[in-house]
C-alpha positions as protocol buffer text, in pm:
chain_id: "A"
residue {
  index: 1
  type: UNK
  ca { x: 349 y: -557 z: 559 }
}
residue {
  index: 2
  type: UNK
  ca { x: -12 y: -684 z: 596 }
}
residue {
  index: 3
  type: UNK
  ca { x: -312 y: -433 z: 481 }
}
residue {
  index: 4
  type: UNK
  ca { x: -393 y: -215 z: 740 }
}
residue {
  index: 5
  type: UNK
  ca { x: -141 y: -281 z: 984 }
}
residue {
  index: 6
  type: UNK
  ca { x: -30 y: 62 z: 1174 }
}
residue {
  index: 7
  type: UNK
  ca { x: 321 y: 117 z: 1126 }
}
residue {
  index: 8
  type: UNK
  ca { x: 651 y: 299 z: 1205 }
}
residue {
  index: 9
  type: UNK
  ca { x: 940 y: 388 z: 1048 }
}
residue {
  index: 10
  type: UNK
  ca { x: 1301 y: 594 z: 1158 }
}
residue {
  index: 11
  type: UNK
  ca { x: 1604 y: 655 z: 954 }
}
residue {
  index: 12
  type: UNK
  ca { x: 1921 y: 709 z: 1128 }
}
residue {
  index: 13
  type: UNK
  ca { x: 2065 y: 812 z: 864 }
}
residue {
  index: 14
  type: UNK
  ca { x: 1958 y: 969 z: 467 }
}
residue {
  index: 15
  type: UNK
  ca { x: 1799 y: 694 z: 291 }
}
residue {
  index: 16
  type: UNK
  ca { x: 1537 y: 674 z: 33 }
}
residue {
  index: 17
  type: UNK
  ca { x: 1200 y: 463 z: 57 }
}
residue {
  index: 18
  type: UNK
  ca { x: 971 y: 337 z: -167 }
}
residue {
  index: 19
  type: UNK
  ca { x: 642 y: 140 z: -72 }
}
residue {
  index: 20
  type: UNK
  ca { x: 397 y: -55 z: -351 }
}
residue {
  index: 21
  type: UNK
  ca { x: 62 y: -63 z: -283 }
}
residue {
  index: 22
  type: UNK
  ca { x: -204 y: -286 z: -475 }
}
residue {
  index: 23
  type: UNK
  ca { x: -605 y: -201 z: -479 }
}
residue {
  index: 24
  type: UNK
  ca { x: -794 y: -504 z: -312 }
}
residue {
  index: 25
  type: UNK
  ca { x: -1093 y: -688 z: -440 }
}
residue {
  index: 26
  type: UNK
  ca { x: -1212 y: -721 z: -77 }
}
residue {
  index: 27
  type: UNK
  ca { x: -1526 y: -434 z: -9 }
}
residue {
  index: 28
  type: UNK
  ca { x: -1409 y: -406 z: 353 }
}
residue {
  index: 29
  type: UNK
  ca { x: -1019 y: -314 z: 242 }
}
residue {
  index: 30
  type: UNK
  ca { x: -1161 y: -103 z: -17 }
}
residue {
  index: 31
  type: UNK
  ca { x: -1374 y: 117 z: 204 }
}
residue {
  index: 32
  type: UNK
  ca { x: -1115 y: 108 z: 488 }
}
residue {
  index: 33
  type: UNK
  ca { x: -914 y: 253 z: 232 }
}
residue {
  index: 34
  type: UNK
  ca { x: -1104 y: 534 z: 117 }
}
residue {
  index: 35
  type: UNK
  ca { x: -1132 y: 627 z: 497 }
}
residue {
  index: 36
  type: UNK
  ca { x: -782 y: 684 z: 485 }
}
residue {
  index: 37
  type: UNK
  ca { x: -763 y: 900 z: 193 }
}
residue {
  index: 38
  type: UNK
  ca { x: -1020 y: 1093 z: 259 }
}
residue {
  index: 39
  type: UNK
  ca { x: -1065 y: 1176 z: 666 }
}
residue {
  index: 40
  type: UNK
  ca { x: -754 y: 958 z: 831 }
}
residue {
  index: 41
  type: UNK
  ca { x: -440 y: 1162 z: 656 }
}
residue {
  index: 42
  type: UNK
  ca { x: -643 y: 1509 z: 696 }
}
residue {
  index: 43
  type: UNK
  ca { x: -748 y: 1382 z: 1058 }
}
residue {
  index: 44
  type: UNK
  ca { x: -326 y: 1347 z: 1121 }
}
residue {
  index: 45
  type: UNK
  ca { x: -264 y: 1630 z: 993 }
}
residue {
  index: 46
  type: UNK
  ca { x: -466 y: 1832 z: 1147 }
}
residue {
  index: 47
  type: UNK
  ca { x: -308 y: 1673 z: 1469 }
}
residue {
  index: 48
  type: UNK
  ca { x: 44 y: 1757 z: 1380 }
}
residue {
  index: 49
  type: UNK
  ca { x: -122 y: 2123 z: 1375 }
}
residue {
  index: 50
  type: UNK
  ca { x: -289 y: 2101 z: 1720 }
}
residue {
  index: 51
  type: UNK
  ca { x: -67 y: 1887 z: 1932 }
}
residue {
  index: 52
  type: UNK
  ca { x: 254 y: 1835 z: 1706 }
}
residue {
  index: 53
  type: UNK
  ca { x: 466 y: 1734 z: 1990 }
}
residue {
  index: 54
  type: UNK
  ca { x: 261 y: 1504 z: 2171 }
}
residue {
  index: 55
  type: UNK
  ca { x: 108 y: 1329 z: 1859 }
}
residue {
  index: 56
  type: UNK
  ca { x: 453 y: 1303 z: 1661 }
}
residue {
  index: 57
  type: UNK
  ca { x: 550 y: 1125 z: 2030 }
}
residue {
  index: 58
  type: UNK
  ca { x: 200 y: 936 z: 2051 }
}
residue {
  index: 59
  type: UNK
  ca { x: 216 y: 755 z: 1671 }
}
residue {
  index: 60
  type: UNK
  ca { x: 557 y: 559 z: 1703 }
}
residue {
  index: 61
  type: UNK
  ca { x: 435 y: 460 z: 2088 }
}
residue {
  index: 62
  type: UNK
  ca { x: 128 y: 310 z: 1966 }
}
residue {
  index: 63
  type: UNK
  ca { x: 299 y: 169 z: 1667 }
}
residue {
  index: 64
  type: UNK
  ca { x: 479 y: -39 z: 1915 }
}
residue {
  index: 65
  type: UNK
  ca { x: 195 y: -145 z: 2080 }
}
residue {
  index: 66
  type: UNK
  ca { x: 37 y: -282 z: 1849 }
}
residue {
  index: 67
  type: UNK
  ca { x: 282 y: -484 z: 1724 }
}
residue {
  index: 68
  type: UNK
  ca { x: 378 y: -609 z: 2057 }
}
residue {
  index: 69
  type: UNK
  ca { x: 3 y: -713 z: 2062 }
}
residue {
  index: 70
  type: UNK
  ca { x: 22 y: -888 z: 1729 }
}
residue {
  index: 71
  type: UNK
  ca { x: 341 y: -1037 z: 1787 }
}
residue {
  index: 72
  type: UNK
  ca { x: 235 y: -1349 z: 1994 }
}
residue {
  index: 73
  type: UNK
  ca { x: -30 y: -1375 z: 1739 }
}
residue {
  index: 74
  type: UNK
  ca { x: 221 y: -1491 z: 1464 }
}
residue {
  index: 75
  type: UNK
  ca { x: 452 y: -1704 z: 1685 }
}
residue {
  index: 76
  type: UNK
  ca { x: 691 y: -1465 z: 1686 }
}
């Protein structure tokens, strides 16, 4: 999965994950990053909080979206 790429995962059925992450060299990835770990995860879950059904419905929608736009992109 590219850096920074929105995504969305279901299980239909008990399964276990596990996802590797590396640090970048690139300044860009690296603050993008820190946005995430500090204000993006609080920002979602803060959501859940305030509008749990309609943003638990909202994130895999625009998960697909996106990678319907980026699709084409990639010759796929």
């Amino acid at each position: 999965m590219p850096s920074g790429m929105w995504h969305h995962m279901e299980y239909l059925e008990s399964s276990f994950s596990l996802s590797l992450r590396a640090l970048s060299t690139d300044y860009h990835e690296i603050t993008k990053g820190i946005f995430n770990f500090f204000i993006l995860r609080y920002f979602d879950r803060a959501m859940h909080g305030v509008a749990d059904n309609s943003w638990t419905k909202f994130k895999p929608n625009k998960a697909f979206k996106n990678a319907e736009k980026q699709l084409p992109k990639h010759g796929v």
